[in-house]
C-alpha positions as CSV (number, residue, x, y, z in Angstrom):
1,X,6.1,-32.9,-11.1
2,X,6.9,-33.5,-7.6
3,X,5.1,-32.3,-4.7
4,X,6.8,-29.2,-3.3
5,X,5.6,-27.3,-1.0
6,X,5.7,-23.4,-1.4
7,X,6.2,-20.5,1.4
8,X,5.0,-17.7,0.9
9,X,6.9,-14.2,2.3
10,X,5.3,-11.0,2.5
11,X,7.1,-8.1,4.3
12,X,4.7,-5.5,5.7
13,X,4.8,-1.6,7.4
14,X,1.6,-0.2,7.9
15,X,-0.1,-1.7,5.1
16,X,-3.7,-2.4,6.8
17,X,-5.6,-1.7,3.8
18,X,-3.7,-4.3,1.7
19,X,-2.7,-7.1,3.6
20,X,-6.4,-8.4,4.1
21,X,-7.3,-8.9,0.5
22,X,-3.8,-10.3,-0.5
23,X,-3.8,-12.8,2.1
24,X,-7.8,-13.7,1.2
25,X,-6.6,-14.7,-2.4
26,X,-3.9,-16.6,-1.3
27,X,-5.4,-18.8,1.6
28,X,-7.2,-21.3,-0.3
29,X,-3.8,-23.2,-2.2
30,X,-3.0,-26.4,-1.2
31,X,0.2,-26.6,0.1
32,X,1.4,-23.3,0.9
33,X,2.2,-21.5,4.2
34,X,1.6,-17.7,4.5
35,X,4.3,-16.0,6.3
36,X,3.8,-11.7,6.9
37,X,7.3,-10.0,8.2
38,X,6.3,-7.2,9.7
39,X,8.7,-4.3,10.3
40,X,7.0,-2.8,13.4
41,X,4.1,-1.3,11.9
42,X,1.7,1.1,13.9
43,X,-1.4,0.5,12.1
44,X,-3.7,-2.3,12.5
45,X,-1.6,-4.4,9.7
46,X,-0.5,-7.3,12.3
47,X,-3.9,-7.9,13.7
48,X,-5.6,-7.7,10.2
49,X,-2.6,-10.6,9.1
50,X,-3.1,-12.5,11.9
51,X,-7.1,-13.3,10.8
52,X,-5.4,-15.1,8.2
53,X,-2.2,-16.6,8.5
54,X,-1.1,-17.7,11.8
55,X,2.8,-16.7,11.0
56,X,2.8,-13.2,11.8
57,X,6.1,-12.1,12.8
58,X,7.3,-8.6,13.9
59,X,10.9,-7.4,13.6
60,X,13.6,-4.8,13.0
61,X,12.6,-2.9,9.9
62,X,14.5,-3.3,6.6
63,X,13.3,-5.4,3.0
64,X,16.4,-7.5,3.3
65,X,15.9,-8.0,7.2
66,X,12.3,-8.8,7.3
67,X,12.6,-11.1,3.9
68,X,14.9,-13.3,5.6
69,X,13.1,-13.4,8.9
70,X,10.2,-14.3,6.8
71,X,12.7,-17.0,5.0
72,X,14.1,-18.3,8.8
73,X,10.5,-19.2,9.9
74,X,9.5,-21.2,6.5
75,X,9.1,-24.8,5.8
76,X,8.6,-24.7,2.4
77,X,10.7,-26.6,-0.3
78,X,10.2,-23.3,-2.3
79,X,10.6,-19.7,-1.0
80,X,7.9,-17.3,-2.9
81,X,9.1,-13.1,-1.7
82,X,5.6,-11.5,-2.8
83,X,4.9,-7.8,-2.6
84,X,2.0,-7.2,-0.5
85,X,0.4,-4.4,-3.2
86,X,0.8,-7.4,-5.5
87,X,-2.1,-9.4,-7.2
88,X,-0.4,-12.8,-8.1
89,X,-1.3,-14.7,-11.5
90,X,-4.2,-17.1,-11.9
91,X,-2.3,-20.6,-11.1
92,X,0.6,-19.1,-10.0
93,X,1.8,-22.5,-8.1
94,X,1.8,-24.4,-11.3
95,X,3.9,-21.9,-12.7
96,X,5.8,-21.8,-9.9
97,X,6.7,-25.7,-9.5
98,X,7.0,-26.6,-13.3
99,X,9.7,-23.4,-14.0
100,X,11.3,-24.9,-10.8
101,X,11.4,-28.5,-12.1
102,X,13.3,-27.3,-15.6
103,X,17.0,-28.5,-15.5
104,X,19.9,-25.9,-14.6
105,X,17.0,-23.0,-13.1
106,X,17.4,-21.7,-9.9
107,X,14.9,-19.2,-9.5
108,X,12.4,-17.3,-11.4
109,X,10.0,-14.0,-11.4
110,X,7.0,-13.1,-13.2
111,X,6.6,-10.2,-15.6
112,X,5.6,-7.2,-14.4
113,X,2.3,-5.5,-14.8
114,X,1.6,-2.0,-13.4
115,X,-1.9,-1.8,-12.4
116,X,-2.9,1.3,-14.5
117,X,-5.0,2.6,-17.5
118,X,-2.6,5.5,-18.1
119,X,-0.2,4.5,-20.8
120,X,2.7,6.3,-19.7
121,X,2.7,3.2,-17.1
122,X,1.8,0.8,-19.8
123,X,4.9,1.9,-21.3
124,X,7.2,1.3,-18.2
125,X,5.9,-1.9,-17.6
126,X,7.0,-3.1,-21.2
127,X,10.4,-1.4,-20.5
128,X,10.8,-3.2,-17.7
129,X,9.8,-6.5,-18.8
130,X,12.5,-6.2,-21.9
131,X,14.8,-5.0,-19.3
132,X,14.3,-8.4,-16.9
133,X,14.4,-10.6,-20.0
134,X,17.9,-9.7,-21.3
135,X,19.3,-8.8,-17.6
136,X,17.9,-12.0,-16.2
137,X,17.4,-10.3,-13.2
138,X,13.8,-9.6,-12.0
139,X,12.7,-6.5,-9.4
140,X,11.3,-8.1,-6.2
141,X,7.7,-6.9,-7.3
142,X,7.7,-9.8,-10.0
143,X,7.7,-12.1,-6.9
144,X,11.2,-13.5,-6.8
145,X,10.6,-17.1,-6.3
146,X,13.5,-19.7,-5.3
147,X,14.5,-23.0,-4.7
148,X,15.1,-23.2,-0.9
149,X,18.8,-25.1,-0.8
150,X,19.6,-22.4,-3.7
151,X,18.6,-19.2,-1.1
152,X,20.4,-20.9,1.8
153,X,23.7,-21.5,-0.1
154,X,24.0,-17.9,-1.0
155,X,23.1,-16.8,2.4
156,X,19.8,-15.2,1.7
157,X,19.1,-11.4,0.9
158,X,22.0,-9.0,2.1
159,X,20.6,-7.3,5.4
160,X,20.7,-3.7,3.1
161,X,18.4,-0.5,2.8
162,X,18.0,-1.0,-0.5
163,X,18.7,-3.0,-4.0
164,X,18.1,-5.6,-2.1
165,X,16.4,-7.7,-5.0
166,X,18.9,-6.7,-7.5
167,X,21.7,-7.8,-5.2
168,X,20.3,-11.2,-4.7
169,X,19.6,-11.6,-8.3
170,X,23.0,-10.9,-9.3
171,X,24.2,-13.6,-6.8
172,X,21.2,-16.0,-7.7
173,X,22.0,-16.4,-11.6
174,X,25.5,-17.6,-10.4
175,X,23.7,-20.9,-9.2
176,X,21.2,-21.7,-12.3
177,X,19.2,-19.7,-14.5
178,X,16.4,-17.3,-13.8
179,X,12.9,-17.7,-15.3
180,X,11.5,-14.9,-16.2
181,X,7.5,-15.9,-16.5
182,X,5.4,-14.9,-19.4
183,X,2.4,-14.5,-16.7
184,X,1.8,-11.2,-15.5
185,X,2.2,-10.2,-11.7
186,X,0.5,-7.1,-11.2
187,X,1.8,-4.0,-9.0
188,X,0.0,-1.7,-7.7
189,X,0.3,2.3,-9.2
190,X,0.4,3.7,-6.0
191,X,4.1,5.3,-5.7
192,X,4.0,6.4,-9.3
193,X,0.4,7.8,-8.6
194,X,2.1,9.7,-5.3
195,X,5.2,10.8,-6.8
196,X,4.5,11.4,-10.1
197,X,5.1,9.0,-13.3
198,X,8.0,10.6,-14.5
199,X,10.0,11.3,-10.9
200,X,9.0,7.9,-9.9
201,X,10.4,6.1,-13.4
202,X,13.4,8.4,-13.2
203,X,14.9,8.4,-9.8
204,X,14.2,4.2,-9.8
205,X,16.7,4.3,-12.9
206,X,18.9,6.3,-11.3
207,X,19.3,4.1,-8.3
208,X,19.8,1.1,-10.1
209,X,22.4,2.4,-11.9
210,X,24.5,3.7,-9.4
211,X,23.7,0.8,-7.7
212,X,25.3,-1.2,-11.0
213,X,28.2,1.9,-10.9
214,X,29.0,0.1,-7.4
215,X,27.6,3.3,-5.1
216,X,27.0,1.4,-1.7
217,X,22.9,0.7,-1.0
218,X,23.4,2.5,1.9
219,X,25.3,6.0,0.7
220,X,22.1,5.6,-1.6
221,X,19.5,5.6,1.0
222,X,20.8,8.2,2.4
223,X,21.5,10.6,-0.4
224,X,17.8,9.9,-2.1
225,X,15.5,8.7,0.5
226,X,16.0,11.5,2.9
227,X,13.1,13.1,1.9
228,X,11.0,10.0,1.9
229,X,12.5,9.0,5.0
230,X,10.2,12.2,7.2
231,X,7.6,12.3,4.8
232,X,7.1,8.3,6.1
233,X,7.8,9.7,9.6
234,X,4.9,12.4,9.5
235,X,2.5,9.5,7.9
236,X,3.1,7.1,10.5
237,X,2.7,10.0,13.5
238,X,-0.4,10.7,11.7
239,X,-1.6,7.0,12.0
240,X,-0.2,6.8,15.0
241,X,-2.7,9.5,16.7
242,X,-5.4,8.2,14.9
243,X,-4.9,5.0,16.8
């Protein structure tokens, strides 16, 4: 195996409670850089980053915008796009660097693990699991990992709203194959714990298939996360004042 090195990308808004622990359990890899792409939070999440990682960058807000900030600034042979309410797998660059070294892959994912007892979430996470294996084309919360010459050549993440992911995975399995890791990344419960199980599960289906029904990412945001949109706007007000 040949020495690689990996960046890591985590895209943040306002996640001070969860970028400190994430970044503890990453920083003592060999041969990895940390990168957080924050998207103009207003909490203490850049200054919390910062005590770890010395690339801390702050930027328009937007996954597919931040990611590839996050992706202009690395050095890395290998681009890691980690979730920041993700716990990564034990030995996770091994993984990483041997599915990368397999002839004809291009990329590759973990499989997802919600971070719940309740077995209604048990459940979903096997469902999506089979769904990744035969679709071949992972959620960014199973940590999208890539080779760096591969994400360059199809221009990175498309600067969208949403579906992000599955648009880059859809243009990622035309250059090799994607790995879909038998190690577990785990996610954590907490929109499915906010918006209930069934409403959370239902409306992410929904999504992705209009999004596979060809509805434009951005006719999307706007129809479904309207409602999200000033329910995020009276949060951040209310951190705001706090502050």
């Amino acid at each position: 195996m040949n020495a690689k090195k990996i960046s890591i990308i985590i895209i943040t808004l306002n996640e001070e409670e969860l970028i400190g622990g994430l970044l503890l359990s990453l920083r003592d890899v060999e041969d990895i850089e940390i990168i957080v792409s924050d998207g103009g939070s207003i909490d203490r999440t850049g200054r919390v980053a910062s005590k770890y990682t010395d690339k801390v960058i702050r930027g328009e807000r937007g996954r597919g915008k931040q990611l590839n900030a996050g992706a202009a600034l690395a050095t890395g042979d290998i681009l890691w796009f980690l979730h920041v309410d993700s716990t990564p797998p034990d030995n996770f660059k091994y993984h990483i660097l041997n599915t990368l070294e397999k002839p004809g892959v291009a990329g590759g994912a973990f499989t997802l693990e919600i971070d719940s007892d309740l077995s209604s979430l048990k459940f979903i996470s096997r469902v999506v699991e089979l769904r990744s294996m035969i679709s071949r084309i992972p959620y960014g919360d199973q940590g999208i990992f890539v080779k760096r010459d591969v994400f360059e050549k199809i221009n990175g993440f498309e600067n969208i709203p949403l579906m992000e992911d599955i648009d880059f995975g859809r243009r990622l399995k035309k250059e090799g194959r994607i790995e879909i890791l038998n190690q577990k990344i785990k996610t954590c419960a907490r929109a499915w714990e906010r918006d209930g199980v069934m409403r959370t599960t239902l409306r992410n289906w929904v999504y992705v298939t209009l999004f596979f029904m060809g509805y434009s990412p951005q006719k999307l945001y706007e129809r479904y996360y309207r409602r999200n949109i000033h329910i995020t706007l009276q949060r951040d007000v209310i951190k705001q004042r706090k502050n």
